[in-house]
FIDREN-388836 format. One line per 8 residues: number of its first residue (from 1); their letters; for each residue x, z, y of C-alpha. Coordinates in pm, whole numbers. Layout:
BEGIN
NUM = A = X,Z,Y | ...
//
This chain:
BEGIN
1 = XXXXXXXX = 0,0,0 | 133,-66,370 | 322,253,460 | 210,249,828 | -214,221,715 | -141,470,423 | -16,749,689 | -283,697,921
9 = XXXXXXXX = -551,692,629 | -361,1004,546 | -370,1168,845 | -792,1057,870 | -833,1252,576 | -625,1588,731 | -803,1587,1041 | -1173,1534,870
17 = XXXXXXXX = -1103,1828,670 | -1145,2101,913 | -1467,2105,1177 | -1175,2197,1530 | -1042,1848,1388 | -1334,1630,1240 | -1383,1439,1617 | -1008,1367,1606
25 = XXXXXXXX = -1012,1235,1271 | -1323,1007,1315 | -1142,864,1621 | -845,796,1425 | -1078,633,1133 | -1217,413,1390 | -849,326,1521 | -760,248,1174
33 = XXXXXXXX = -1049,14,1099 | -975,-173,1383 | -611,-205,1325 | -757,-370,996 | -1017,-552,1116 | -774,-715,1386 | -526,-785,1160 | -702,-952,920
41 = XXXXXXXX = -857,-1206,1155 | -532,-1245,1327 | -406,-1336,991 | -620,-1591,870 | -642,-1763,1144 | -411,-2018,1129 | -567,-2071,748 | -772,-2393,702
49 = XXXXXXXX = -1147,-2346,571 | -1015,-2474,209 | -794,-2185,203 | -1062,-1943,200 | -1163,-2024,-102 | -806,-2092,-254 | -729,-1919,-579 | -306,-1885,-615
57 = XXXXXXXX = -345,-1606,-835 | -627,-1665,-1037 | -516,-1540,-1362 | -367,-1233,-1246 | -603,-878,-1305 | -579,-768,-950 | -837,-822,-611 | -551,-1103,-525
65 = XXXXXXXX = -746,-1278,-797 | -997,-1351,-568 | -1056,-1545,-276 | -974,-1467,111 | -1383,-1562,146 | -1498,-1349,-101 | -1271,-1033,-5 | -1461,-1035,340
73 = XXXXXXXX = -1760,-1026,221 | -1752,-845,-84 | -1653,-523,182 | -1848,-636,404 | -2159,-673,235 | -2059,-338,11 | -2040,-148,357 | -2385,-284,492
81 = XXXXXXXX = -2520,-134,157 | -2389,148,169 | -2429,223,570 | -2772,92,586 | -2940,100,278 | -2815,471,151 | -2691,647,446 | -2904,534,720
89 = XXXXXXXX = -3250,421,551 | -3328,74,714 | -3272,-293,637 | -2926,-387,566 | -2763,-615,880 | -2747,-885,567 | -3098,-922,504 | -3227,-859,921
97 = XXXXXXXX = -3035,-1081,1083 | -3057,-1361,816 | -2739,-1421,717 | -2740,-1518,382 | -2892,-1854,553 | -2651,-1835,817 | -2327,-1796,625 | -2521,-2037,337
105 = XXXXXXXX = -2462,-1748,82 | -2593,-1801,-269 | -2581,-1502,-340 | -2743,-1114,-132 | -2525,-885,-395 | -2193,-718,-338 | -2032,-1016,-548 | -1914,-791,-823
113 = XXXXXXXX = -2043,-1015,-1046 | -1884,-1298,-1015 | -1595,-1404,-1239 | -1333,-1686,-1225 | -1406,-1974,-1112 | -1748,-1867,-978 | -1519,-1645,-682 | -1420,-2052,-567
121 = XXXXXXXX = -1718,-2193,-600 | -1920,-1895,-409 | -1673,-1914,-162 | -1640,-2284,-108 | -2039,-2288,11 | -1966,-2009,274 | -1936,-2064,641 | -1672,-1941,754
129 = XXXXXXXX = -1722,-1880,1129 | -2058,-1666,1044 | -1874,-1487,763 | -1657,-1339,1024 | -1972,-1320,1278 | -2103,-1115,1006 | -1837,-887,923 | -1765,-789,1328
137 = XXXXXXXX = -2180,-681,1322 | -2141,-489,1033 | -1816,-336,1144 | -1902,-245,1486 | -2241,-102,1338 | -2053,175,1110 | -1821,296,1389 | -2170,334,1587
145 = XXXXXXXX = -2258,531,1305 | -1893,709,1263 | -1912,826,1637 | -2277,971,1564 | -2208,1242,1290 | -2090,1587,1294 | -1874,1738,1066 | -2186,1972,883
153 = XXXXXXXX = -2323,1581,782 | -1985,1540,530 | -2140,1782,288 | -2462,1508,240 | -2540,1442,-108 | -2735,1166,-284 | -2988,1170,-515 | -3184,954,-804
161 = XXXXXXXX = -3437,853,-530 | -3143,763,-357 | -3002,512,-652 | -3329,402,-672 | -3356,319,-282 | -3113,90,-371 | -3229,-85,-679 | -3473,-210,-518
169 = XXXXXXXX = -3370,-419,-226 | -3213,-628,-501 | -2840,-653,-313 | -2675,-486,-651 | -2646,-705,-965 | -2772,-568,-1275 | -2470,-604,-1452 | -2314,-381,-1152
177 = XXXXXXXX = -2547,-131,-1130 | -2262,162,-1191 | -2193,101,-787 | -2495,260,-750 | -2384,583,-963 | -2018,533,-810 | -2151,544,-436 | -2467,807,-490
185 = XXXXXXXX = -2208,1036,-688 | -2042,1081,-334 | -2070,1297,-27 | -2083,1176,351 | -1642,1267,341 | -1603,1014,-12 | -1761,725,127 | -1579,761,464
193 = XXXXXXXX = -1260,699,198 | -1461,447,-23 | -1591,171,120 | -1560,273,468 | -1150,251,492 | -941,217,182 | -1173,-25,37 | -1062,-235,320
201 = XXXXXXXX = -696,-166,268 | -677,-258,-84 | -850,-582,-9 | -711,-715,267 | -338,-624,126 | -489,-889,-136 | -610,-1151,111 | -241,-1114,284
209 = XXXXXXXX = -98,-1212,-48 | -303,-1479,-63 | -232,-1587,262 | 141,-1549,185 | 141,-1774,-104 | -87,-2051,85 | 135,-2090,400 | 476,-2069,211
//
């Protein structure tokens, strides 16, 4: 993992941990998201619209496996779920705004599902420019949300009503359903780790390698 966004995740998770702290550390969350989110448009950007959907590593086991295309919006569309659908109990950004017609998605899910050469062909049908339009709403939506809760709200716990809340807006596959148990098994301070920051750093270390091995 890069050294510099492992400290500062690090240090997020010390300062969240006591309540004198907790504003300090959300600050620092939302300082580390956007160091991520800016760095991964900054670069792709000089990647053609093929690329996105490039596959140099397909046969390793890893998320460098996948496409640039489908790292964005797999944790982008796995943080809408989570944020609006779980946490916040209203219609995901996804499914109000219309985007799986704007970004010409064939899919509403997470993308879990898809395998192989599915990850290319998902991501080949994407539109690029709203893919990113999408990510920056969903993005700026959750550090709304970060800069809105109190330290008492990271003891929040989830319930079967809660995994069921989710079932049925359809956005999980069935064959993926253990997201559900894997987010609703968490408090408010998990997620913040899982999907709301590392999830991003693990993935978009993976689209850099990508990246790397396209512009070589």
């Amino acid at each position: 993992m890069n050294k510099e966004w492992s400290e500062l995740n690090k240090e997020v998770k010390i300062l969240l941990n006591k309540k004198t702290t907790f504003k300090d550390g959300i600050n620092k969350l939302i300082a580390l998201r956007s160091l991520l989110f800016n760095e991964w448009k900054k670069a792709m950007s000089d990647l053609s619209i093929e690329d996105y959907s490039n596959q140099p590593f397909f046969n390793r086991d890893g998320y460098e496996s996948k496409t640039i295309a489908y790292s964005i919006f797999h944790v982008f569309r796995i943080e809408d779920i989570v944020l609006n659908t779980l946490i916040n109990n209203r219609q995901q950004i996804f499914i109000r705004d219309d985007y799986q017609y704007k970004m010409n998605s064939s899919i509403i899910t997470t993308g879990n599902e898809l395998k192989g050469e599915s990850i290319s062909d998902f991501s080949k049908k994407l539109v690029i420019e709203e893919l990113w339009e999408y990510a920056k709403s969903v993005f700026e939506e959750s550090n709304d949300w970060l800069l809105s809760i109190e330290y008492d709200d990271l003891k929040t716990v989830y319930s079967e009503i809660d995994k069921k809340k989710i079932r049925n807006t359809n956005t999980v596959a069935e064959s993926e359903i253990w997201l559900i148990d894997y987010w609703c098994g968490k408090d408010i301070k998990g997620l913040l780790g899982m999907p709301f920051s590392r999830h991003w750093i693990m993935h978009l270390e993976a689209s850099l390698r990508i990246r790397n091995r396209l512009v070589r």
